[in-house]
N, C-alpha and C positions, 0 to 999 in steps of 0.2 A: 251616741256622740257623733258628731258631723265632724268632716274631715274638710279644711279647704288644702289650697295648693302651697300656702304657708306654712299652716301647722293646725293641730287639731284645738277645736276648742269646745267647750263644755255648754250646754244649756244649762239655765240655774232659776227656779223661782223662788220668789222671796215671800216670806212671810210676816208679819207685823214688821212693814218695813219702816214704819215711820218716816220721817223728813228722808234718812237714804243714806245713814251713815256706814251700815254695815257691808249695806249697796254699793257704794261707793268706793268700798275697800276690794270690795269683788272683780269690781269694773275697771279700777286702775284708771290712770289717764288723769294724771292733775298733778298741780305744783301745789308743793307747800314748804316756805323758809325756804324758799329757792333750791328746793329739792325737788326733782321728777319721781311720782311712781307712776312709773308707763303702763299701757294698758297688759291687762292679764288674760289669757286666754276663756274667759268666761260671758258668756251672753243672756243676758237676765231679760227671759222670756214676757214676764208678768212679775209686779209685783204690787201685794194687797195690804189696807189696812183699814183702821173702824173709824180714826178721825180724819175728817173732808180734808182739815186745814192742812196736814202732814201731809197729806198726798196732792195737794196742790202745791205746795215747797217741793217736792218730790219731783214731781212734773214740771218744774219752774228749769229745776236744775240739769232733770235727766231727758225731757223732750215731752211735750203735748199725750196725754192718756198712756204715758206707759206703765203708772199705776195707776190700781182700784179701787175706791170707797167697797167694805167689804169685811161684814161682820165672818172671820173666819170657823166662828164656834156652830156656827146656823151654816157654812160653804158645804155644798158638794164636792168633796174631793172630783167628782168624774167632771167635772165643769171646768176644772183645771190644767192647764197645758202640763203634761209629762214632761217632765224634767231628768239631766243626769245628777243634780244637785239641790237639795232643796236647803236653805235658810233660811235665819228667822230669830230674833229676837226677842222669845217670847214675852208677854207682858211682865214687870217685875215688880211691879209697886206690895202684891201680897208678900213680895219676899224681903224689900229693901228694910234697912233698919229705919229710915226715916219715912214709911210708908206704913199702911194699915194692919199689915202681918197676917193676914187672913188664909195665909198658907194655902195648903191643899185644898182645907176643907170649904175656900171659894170658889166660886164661878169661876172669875179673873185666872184665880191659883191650879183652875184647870186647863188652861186655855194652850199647856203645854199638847194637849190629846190631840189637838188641832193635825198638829207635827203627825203625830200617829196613824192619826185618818188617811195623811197623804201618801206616808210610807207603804200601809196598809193596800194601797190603791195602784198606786206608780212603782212601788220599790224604787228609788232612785239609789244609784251607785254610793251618796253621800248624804251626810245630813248634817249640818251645822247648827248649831244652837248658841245663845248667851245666854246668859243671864247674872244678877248680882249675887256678889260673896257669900252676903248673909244668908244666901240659900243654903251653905255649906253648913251654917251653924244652927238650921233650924230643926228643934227637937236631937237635938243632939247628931244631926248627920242621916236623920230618917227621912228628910224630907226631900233631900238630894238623891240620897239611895233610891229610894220608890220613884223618882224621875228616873235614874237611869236605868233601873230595872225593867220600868213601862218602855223604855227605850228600846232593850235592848228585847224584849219579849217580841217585836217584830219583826226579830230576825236579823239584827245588827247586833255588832260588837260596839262598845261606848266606853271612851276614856275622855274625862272631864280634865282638862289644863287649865289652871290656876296662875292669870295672866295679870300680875304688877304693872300696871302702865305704865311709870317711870323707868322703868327698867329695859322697857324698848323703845325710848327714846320722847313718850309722850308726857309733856310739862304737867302733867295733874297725878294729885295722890286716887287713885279710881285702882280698882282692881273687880277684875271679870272675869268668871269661871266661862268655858267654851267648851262645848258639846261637840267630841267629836265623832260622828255614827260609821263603821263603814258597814256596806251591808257583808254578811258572814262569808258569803260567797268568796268577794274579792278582798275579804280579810285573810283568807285562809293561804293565799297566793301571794299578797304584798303586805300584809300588815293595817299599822296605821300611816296618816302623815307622820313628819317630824315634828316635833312641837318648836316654836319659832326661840332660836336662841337672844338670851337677853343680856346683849351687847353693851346697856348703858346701867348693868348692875352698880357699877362702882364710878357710874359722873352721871348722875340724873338730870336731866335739861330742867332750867328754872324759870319760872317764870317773866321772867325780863325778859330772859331768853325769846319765849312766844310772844309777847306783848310790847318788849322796848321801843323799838319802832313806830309807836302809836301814841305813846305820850303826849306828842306836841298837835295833834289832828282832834278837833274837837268837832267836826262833822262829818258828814257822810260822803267825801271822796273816797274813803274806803266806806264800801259799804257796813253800815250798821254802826259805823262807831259814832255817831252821835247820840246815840239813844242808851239811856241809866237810869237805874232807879237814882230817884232822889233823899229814903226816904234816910233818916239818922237813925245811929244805934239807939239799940232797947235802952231803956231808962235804967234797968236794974239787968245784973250779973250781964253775960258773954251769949247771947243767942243763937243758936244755928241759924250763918249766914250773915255773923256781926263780925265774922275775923278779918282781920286784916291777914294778905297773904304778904310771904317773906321773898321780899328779892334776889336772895339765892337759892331759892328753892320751890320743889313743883307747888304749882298752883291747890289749892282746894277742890275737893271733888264741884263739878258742875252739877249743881242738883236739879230734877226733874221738877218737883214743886216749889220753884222756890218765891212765888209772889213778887214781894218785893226785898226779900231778905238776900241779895245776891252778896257774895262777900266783896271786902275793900281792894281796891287798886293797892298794891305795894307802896306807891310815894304818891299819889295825888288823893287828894280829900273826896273821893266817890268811890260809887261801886261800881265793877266793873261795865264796861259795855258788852251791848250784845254781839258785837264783832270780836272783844275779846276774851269771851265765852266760847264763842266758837273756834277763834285760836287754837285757844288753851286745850280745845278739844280733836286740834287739828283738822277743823274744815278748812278747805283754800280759802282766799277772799272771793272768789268768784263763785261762790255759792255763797245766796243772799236770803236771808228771811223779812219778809213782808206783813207781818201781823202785829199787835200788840206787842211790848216785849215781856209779859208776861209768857205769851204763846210761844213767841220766837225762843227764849230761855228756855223753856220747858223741854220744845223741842228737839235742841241742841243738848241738854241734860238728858233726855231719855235719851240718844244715840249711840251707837257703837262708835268709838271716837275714830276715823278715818283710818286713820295710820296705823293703829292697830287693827283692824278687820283687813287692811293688806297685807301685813306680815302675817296672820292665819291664812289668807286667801293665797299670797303665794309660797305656804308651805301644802296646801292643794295641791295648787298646779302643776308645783314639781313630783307629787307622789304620783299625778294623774297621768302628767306626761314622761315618768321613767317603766309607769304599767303599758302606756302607747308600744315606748320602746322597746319594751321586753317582749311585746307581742307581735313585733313586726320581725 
């Protein structure tokens, strides 16, 4: 851990970092709803992933090559800068209910070992993980287990928190289990972190709430809002991605695949934009995506939604910097 004359801050590499939402929550430093989250004491060394496009979003937002194109299951751990932190978001499509389900017994479904290899190599102080709910339900809870087991066999303690997005203030029904490792050492001295309390259990922000403000903007002075699918609902029954969302309440999960199937604006006759996709997901406006919107959608759908991966990241900091304190 490097020490300046401020305060101490962490190195942290990222893994399956996508577009940089998880990143981003680590990093601190942005407005969202005219809220500040200031920067957090963590410095994100490197961060890699397998599609070009994510990490050119990536680099748009966080500065010229500071991540990698970078099949992690083929990486050399020793090629990798040592870190006090490692995250990562491992791929989650073998696990989502609306993805292939190909579990464990996939490629993809092993791509969590990746984590492993690193630990294995660096031991870093911490290790964060996401991934989706339905991992909890797969094969009745085996399939979560044997993750954290694998976890925990290299020499970390691992308690999984079960994180309702609405519930800490972010407008979508989404919910994400997080992987918390510490390693056994500095478990046995401090514990774990705290897990982030959920402040908005009983007034969940709705989606007017993230989006109101955009209604009347039918192009791109804010970035991305000009751009929607155009297509109409299925001809026959309710399709995943034909719902209309409710004006007092959180938005519809942002889906990873979702084509052209994105769900309805509340009160205007379209589907959402890709600007208010990424709202609803809590990026700033000042991060922009530049591809299709099929890609840009996707990519804000696979993401750790911003504002959640700060409230994990600064229940880090605070357990990192009260072990600082206890040592000095």
């Amino acid at each position: 851990m490097a020490a300046n004359k401020e305060r101490t801050t962490y190195s942290v590499v990222s893994y399956f970092c996508g577009c940089g939402g998880l990143d981003l929550g680590f990093r601190g430093g942005f407005k969202y709803h005219n809220e500040d989250y200031k920067r957090l004491p963590f410095n994100i060394l490197k961060a890699y992933d397998n599609e070009s496009r994510c990490v050119e979003t990536y680099n748009d937002y966080f500065g010229a090559d500071h991540a990698e194109v970078m099949d992690l299951s083929t990486a050399k751990p020793k090629r990798i800068p040592k870190a006090d932190i490692l995250i990562g978001g491992f791929p989650c499509q073998e696990f989502s209910s609306c993805g292939p389900l190909g579990g464990l017994e996939s490629e993809r479904g092993q791509l969590y070992q990746t984590l492993i290899a690193y630990m294995k190599e660096h031991t870093p102080v911490m290790v964060v993980g996401e991934n989706v709910i339905n991992l909890e339900r797969m094969e009745k809870g085996k399939v979560l287990n044997t993750i954290r087991d694998d976890l925990a066999k290299t020499g970390y303690e691992v308690r999984v928190w079960k994180m309702f997005a609405p519930d800490y203030g972010i407008p979508q029904r989404r919910t994400r289990l997080i992987f918390m490792c510490v390693r056994s050492d500095v478990f046995k001295k401090y514990g774990f972190p705290k897990e982030p309390t959920p402040l908005f259990k009983d007034n969940h922000r709705s989606v007017e709430w993230a989006i109101g403000d955009l209604v009347g903007i039918t192009d791109n002075t804010v970035p991305n809002q000009g751009e929607y699918f155009g297509a109409s609902k299925a001809k026959k029954g309710n399709g995943q991605g034909d719902e209309s969302n409710k004006k007092d309440k959180p938005a519809y999960t942002i889906r990873a695949n979702p084509k052209s199937r994105v769900q309805f604006h509340y009160s205007l006759e379209r589907r959402l934009t890709v600007r208010e996709c990424a709202r609803i997901q809590t990026f700033p406006d000042d991060f922009t995506f530049k591809f299709s919107k099929t890609v840009n959608i996707s990519q804000i759908g696979n993401a750790v939604p911003p504002m959640l991966a700060y409230l994990v990241a600064k229940s880090v900091a605070e357990y990192l910097g009260k072990m600082e304190g206890e040592k000095t």
